[in-house]
C-alpha positions as CSV (number, residue, x, y, z in Angstrom):
1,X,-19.4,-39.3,-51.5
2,X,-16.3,-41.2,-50.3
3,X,-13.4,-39.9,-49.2
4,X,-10.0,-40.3,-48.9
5,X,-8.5,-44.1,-48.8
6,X,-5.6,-45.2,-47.5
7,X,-4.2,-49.1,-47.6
8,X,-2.3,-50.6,-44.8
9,X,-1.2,-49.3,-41.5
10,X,1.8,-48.4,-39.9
11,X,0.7,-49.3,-36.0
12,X,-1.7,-51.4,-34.1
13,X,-1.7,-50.5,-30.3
14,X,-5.2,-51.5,-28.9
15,X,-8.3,-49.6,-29.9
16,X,-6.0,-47.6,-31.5
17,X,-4.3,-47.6,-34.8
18,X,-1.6,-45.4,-36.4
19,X,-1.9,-44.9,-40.0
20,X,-0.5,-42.0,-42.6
21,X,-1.3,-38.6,-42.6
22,X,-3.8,-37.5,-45.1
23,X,-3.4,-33.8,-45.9
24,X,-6.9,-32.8,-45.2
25,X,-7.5,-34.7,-41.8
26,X,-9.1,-33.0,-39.0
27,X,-9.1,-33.8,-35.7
28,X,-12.3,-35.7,-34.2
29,X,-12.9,-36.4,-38.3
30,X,-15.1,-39.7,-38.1
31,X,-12.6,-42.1,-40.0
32,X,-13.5,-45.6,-41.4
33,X,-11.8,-48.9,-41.1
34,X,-11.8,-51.8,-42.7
35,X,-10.1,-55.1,-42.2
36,X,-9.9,-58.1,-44.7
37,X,-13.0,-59.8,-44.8
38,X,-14.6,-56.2,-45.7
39,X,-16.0,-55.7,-41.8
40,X,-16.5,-51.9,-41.1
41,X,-15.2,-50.5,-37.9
42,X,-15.8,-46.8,-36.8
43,X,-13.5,-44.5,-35.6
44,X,-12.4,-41.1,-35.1
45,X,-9.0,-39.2,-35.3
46,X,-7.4,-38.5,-31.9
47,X,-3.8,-37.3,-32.4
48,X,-1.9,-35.8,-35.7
49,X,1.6,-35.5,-36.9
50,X,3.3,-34.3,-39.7
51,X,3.2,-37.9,-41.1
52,X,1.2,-40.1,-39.6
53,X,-2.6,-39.8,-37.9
54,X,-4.0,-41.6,-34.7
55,X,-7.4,-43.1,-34.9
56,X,-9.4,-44.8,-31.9
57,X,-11.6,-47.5,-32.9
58,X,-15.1,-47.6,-31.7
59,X,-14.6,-50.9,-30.0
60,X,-12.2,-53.7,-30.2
61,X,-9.0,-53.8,-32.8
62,X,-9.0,-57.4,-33.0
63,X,-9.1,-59.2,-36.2
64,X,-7.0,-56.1,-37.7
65,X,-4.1,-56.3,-39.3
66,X,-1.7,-54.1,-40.7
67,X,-1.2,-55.2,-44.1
68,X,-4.3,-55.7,-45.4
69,X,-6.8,-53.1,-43.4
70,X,-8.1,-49.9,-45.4
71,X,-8.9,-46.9,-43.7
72,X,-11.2,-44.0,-45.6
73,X,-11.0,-40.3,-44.4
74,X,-14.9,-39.3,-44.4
75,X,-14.0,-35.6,-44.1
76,X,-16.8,-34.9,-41.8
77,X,-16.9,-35.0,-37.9
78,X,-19.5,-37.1,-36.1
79,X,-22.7,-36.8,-36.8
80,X,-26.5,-37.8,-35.2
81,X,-29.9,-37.8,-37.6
82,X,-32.0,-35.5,-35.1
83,X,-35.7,-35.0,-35.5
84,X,-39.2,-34.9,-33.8
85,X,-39.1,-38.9,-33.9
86,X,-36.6,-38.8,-31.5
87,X,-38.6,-39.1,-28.4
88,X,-39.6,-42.4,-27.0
89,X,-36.7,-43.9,-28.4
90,X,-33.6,-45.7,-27.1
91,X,-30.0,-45.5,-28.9
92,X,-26.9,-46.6,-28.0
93,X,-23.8,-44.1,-27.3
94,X,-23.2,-43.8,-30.5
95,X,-26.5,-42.6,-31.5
96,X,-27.4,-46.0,-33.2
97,X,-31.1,-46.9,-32.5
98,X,-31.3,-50.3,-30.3
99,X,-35.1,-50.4,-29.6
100,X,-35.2,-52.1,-32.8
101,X,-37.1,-49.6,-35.0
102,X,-35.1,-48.6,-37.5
103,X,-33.2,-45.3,-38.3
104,X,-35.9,-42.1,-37.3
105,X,-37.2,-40.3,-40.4
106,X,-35.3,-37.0,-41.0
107,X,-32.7,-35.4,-43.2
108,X,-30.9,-32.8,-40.5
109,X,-27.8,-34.4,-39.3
110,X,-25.8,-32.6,-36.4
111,X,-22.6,-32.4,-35.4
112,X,-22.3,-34.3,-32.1
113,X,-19.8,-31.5,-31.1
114,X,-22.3,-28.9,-31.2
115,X,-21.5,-25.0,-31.8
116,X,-20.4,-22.5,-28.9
117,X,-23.1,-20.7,-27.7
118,X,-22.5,-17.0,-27.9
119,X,-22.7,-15.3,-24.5
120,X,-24.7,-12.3,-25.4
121,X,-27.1,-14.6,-27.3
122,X,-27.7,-16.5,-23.7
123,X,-30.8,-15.2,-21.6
124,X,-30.2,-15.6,-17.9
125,X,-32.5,-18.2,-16.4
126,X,-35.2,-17.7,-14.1
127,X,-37.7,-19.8,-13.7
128,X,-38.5,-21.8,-11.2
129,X,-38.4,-25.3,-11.5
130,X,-41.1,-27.4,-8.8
131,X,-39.6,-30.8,-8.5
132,X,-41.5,-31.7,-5.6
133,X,-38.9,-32.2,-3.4
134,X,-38.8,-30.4,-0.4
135,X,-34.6,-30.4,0.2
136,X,-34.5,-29.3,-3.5
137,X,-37.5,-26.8,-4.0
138,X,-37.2,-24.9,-0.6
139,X,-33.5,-24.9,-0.3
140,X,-31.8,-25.6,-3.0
141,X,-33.7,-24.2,-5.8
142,X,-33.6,-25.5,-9.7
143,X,-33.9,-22.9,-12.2
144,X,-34.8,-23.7,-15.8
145,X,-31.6,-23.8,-17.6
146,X,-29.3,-24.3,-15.0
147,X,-26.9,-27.1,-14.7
148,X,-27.3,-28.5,-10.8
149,X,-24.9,-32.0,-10.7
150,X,-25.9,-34.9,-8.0
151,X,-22.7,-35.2,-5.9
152,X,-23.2,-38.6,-4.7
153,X,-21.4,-41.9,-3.3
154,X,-21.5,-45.5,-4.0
155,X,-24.8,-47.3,-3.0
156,X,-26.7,-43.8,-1.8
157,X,-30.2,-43.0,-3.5
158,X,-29.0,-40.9,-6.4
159,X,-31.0,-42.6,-8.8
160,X,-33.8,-42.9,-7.4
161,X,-33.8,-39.3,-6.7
162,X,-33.1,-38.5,-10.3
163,X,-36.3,-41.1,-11.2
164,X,-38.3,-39.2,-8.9
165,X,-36.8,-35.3,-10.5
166,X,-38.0,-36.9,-14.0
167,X,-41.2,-38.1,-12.5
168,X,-42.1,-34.6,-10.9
169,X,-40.6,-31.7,-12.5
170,X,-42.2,-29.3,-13.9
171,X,-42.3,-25.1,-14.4
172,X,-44.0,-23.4,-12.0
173,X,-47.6,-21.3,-13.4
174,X,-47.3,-22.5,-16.4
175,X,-48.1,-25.4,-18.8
176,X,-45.3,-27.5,-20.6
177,X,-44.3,-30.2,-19.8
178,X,-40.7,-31.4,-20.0
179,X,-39.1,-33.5,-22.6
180,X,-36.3,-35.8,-20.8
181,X,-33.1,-37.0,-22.5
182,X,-31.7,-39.7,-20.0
183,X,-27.7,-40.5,-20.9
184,X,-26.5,-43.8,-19.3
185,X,-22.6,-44.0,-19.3
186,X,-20.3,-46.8,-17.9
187,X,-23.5,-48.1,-15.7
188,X,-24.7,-51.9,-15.3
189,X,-27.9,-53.2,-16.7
190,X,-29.6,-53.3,-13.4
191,X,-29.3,-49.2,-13.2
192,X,-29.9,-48.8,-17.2
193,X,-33.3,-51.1,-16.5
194,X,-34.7,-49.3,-13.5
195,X,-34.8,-45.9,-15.2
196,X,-36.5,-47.5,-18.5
197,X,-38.9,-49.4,-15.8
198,X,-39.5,-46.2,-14.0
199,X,-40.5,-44.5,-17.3
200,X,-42.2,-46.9,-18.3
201,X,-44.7,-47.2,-15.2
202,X,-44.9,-43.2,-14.4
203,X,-46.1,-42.6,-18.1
204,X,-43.3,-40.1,-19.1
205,X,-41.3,-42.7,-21.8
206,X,-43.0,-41.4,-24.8
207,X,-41.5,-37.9,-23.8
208,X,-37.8,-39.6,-23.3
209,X,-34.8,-39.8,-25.6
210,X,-32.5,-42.6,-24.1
211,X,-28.9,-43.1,-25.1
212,X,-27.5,-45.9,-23.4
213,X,-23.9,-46.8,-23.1
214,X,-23.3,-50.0,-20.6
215,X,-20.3,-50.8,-18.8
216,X,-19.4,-53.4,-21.6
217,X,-19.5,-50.6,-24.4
218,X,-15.8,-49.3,-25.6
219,X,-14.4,-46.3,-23.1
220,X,-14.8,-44.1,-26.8
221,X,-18.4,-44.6,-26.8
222,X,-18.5,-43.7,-23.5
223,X,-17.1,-40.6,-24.1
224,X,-19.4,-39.8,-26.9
225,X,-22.8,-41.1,-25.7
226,X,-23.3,-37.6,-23.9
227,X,-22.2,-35.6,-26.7
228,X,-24.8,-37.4,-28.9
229,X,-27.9,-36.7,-26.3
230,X,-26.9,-33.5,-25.4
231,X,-27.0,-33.0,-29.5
232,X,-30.5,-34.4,-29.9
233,X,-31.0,-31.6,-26.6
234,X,-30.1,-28.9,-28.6
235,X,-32.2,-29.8,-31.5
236,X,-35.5,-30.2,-29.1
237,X,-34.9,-27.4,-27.5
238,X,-33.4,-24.8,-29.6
239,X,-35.6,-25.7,-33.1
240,X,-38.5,-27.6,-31.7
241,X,-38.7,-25.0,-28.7
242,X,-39.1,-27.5,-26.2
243,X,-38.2,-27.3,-22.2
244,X,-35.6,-30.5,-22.5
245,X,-34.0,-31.9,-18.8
246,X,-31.3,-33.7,-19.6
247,X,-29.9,-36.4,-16.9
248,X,-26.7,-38.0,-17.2
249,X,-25.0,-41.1,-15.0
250,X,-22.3,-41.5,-14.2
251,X,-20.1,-38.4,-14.9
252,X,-17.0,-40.5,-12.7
253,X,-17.3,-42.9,-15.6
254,X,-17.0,-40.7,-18.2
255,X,-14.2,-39.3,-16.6
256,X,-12.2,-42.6,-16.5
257,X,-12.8,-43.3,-19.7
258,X,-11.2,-40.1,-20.9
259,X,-8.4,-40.9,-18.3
260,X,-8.2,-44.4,-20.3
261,X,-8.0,-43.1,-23.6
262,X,-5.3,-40.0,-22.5
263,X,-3.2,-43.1,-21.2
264,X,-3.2,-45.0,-24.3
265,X,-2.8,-42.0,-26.2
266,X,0.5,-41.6,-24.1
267,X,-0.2,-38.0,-22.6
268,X,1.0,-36.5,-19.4
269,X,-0.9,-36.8,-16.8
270,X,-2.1,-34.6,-14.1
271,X,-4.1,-35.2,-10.9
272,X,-4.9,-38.5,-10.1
273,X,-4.1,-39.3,-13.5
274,X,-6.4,-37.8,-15.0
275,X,-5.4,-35.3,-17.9
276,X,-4.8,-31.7,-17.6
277,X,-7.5,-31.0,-19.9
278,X,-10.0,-32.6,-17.8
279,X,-11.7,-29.0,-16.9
280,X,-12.3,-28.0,-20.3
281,X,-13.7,-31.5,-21.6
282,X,-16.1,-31.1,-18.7
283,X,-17.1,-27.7,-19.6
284,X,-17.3,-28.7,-23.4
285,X,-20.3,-30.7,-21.7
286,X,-21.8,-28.8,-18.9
287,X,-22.4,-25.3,-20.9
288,X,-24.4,-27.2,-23.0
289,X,-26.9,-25.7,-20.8
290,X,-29.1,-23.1,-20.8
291,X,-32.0,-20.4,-22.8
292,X,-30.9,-18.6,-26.1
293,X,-32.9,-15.7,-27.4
294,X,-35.0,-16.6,-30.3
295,X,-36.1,-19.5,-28.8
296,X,-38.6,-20.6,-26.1
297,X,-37.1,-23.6,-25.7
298,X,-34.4,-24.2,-23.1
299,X,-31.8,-27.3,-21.7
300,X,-31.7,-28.0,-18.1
301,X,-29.1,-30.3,-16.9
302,X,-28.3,-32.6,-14.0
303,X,-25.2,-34.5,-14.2
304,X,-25.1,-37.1,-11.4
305,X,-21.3,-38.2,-10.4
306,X,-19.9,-40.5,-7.4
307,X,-17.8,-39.6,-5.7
308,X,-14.6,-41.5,-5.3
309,X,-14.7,-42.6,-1.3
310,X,-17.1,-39.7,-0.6
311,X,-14.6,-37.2,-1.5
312,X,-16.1,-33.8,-2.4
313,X,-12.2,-32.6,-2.9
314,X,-11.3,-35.5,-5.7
315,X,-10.8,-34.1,-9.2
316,X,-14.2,-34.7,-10.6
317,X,-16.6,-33.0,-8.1
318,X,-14.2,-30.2,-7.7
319,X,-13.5,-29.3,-10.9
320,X,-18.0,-29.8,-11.4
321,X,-18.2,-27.5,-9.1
322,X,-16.4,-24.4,-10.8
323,X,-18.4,-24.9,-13.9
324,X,-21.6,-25.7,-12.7
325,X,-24.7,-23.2,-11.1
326,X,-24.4,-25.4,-7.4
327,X,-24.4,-29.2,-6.7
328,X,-27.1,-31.3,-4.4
329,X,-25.0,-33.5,-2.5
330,X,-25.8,-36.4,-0.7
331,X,-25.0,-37.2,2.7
332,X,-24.8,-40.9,3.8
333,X,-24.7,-40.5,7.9
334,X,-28.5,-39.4,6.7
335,X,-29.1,-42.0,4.5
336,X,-28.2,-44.8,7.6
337,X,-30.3,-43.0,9.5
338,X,-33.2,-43.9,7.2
339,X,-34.0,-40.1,5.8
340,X,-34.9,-40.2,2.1
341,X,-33.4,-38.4,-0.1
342,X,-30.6,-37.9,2.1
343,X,-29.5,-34.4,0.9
344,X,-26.5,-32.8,3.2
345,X,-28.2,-29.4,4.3
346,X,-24.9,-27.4,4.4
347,X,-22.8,-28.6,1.4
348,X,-25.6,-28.3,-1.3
349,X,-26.0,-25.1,-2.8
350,X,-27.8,-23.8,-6.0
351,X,-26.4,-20.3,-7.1
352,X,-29.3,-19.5,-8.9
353,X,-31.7,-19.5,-6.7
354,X,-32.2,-16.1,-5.6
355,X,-33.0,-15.0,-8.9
356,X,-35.8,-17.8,-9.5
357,X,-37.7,-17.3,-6.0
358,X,-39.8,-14.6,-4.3
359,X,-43.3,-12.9,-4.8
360,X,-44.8,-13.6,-8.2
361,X,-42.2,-16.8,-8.4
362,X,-42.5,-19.1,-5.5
363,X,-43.9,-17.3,-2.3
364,X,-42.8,-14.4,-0.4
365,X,-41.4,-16.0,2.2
366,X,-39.2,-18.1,0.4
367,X,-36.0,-16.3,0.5
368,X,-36.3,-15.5,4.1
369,X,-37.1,-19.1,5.5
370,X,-34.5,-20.6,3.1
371,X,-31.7,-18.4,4.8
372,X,-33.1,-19.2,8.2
373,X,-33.1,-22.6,7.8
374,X,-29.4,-23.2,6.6
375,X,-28.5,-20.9,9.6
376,X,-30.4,-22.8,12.1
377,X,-29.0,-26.1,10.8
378,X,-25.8,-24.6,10.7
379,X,-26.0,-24.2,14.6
380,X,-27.6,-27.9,15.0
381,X,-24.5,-29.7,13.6
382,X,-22.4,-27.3,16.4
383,X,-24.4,-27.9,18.6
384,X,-24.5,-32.0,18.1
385,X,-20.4,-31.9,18.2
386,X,-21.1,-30.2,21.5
387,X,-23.3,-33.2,22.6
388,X,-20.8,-35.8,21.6
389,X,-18.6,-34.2,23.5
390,X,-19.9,-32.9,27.0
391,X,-23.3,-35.1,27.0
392,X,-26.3,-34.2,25.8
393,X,-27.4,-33.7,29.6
394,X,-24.9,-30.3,30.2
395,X,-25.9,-28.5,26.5
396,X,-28.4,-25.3,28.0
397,X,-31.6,-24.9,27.0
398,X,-31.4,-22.8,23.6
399,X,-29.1,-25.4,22.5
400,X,-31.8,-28.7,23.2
401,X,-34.1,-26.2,21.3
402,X,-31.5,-26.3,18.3
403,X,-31.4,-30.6,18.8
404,X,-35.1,-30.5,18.7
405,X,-35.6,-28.2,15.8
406,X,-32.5,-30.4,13.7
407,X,-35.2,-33.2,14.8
408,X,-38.1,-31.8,13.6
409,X,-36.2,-30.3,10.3
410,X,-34.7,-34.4,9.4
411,X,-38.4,-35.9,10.4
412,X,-40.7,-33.7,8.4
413,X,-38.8,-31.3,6.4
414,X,-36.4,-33.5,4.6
415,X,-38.0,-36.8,4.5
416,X,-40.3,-37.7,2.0
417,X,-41.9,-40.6,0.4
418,X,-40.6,-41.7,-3.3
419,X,-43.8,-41.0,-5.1
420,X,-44.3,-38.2,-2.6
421,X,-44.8,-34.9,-4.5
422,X,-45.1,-31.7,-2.7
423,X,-46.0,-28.3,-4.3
424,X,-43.4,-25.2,-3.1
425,X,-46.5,-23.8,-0.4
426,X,-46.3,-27.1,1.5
427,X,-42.5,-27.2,1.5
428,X,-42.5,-23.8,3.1
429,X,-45.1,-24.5,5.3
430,X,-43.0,-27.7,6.8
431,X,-40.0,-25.3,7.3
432,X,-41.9,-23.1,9.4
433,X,-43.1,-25.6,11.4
434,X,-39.4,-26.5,12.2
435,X,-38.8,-22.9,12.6
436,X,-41.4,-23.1,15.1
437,X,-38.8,-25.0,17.8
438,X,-36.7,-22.3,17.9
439,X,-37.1,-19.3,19.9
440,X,-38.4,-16.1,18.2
441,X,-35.7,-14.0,18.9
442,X,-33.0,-16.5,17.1
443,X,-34.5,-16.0,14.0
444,X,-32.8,-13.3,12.9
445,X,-32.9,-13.8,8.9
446,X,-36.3,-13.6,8.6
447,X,-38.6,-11.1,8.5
448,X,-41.0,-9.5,11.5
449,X,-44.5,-9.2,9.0
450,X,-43.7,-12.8,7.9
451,X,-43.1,-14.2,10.8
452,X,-46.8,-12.9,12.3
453,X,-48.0,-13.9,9.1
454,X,-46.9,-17.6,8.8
455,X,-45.5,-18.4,12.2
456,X,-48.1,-17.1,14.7
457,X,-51.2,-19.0,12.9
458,X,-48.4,-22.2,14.0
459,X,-48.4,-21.4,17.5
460,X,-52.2,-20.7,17.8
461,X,-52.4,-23.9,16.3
462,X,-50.4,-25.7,18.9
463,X,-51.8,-24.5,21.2
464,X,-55.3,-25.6,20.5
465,X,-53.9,-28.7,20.1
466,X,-52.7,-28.5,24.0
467,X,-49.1,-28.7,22.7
């Protein structure tokens, strides 16, 4: 069924064109355009007045011209074929299969949109996600359905850690295994091919949807690439009842592409430059997340972003960090000092957490030495500004005790190997064995049964070592 057509247009101003109003036009309507030679261009409708309608193209206006091009209203809003066929293959932001395989069999198309999810209809998560990774799993818990972003900078690990999260997640005591949607947005080829590499050689690419939108795509694609995987998310997860993580890079590029598009569109803009709507696109995209009753299934996300000049107060990890359940962010004074993954102790945070850990979840202890160690760790960075200070040489003796435990903690607690993957008993067995360099009656969050249980078989050990 076509809809309505319209010859000529009154404005060409970049990617966008300005064209009249058709009386049933709706905003985000998918619209269209054609230019003289009968080549088809896709767009969508971005700004409406009483007489005239704004329409970005899906890449490049040139070749348009205002006499002769036709644009045709398809009364619909964007839509992406979904379906079981969808894993193990690669589209582009637009939802367009380029693995060259064809369109996937199926007759359900979905708005890329989505629905709001109704809030009594959301059941609050609480399982506990093992991703191997002792900074993550022991500290910094990932809950099935939670959204945890990767605060990151420019030329630290965060990919590889997200690789490695893909590799290695998985739900603690029980059997499925996760389906991945990876969304690639503004990002070079080099970054686009390790992750397909990484899929490729860890076995996991037959259970991945990719939708990839390089740095050369339009800044409109960008802006719908995640809308279309977090779409075929839904559909896995809420029809096909399957446990879908969902991974999208970079989040600062899809927020400068929306500040692109809000300039060209001519709207006010607010910090930075970015527009004052910036929270609520965000959101439109982060509570995309999460378990619904009447279905097993449920969508996990992390969103990694980089911060501009490692600034956890710029507009897009601030405003991240009021819609999202916590961030895991990335220190680089770790990463120079060779610790992989370099995950900052203090500023990471998973607000979930306590409701995924504990006996019958993780391990009894878990709680305790979690709270212990972010106090303790707490006291080694006083205690190093001390040092730098008044020399290392004048600190007292409880405070080299601290130095050695933030040692120990950095050494064995937060460094790990790549394809190192550690089950939540050995993470809390490493953070006791940092616990063990502090003195007994410091630790003051954890405990007395647990600490004979777990830390006095520690000391008996060292000690038959002739520590």
């Amino acid at each position: 069924m076509r809809g309505i057509e319209y010859r000529g247009l009154i404005k060409i101003e970049g990617p966008v064109v300005i064209t009249q109003r058709s009386r049933s036009v709706g905003f985000n309507e998918v619209v269209a355009v054609y230019d003289r030679e009968e080549g088809r261009r896709l767009g969508r409708v971005v700004d409406i007045s009483d007489k005239w309608t704004a329409v970005q193209i899906f890449g490049s206006s040139t070749g348009l011209s205002a006499d002769d091009a036709r644009v045709e209203f398809l009364g619909k809003p964007m839509e992406i074929r979904v379906g079981h066929d969808l894993l193990g293959r690669v589209f582009n932001g637009l939802g367009e299969p380029i693995d060259g395989y064809g369109a996937i069999f199926s007759s359900t198309c979905l708005d890329v949109n989505g629905l709001p999810i109704n809030p009594y209809a959301r059941v609050y998560p609480r399982d506990f996600i093992q991703t191997g990774i002792s900074a993550i799993d022991g500290m910094n818990t990932l809950i099935r359905g939670q959204k945890l972003p990767i605060f990151s900078g420019n030329g630290l690990p965060h990919n590889r850690l997200a690789a490695q999260i893909v590799r290695q997640a998985k739900i603690l005591n029980a059997d499925e295994s996760f389906v991945v949607i990876f969304c690639a947005m503004g990002v070079k080829y080099d970054v686009a091919r390790f992750f397909l590499d990484d899929f490729e050689k860890s076995g996991v690419l037959s259970n991945v949807v990719i939708f990839l939108s390089l740095a050369d795509a339009p800044s409109l694609e960008r802006l719908v690439a995640p809308r279309c995987a977090l779409t075929a998310a839904e559909y896995l997860a809420y029809q096909e009842n399957m446990h879908v993580l969902v991974v999208m890079t970079d989040m600062t590029n899809y927020c400068e592409a929306l500040r692109e598009v809000s300039s060209i569109r001519g709207e006010v803009p607010s910090r930075k430059g970015y527009p004052g709507y910036l929270y609520s696109d965000l959101a439109s995209l982060y509570e995309r997340a999460g378990k619904i009753t009447g279905s097993t299934g449920s969508i996990t996300q992390i969103p990694i972003l980089t911060m501009p000049n490692d600034d956890i107060s710029h507009p897009i990890p601030d405003l991240s960090g009021y819609i999202t359940e916590g961030q895991i962010v990335l220190d680089r004074e770790l990463f120079q000092r060779g610790v992989y993954p370099p995950v900052a102790g203090l500023p990471s945070l998973s607000r979930l957490m306590k409701d995924g850990i504990g006996p019958g979840m993780t391990r009894e202890d878990h709680k305790d030495v979690s709270s212990q160690l972010f106090a303790a760790y707490s006291k080694v960075k006083q205690v190093r500004n001390l040092a730098s200070i008044i020399g290392e040489e004048e600190l007292s003796i409880g405070d080299k005790q601290y130095l050695k435990f933030g040692e120990q903690f950095e050494r064995m607690f937060l460094t790990q190997g790549e394809n190192e993957n550690r089950d939540i008993g050995r993470t809390l067995d490493l953070g006791w064995k940092a616990l063990a360099e502090i003195p007994r009656d410091e630790l003051l969050r954890i405990n007395h049964e647990l600490i004979r249980k777990y830390l006095d078989p520690i000391g008996a050990e060292d000690a038959g070592a002739g520590r």
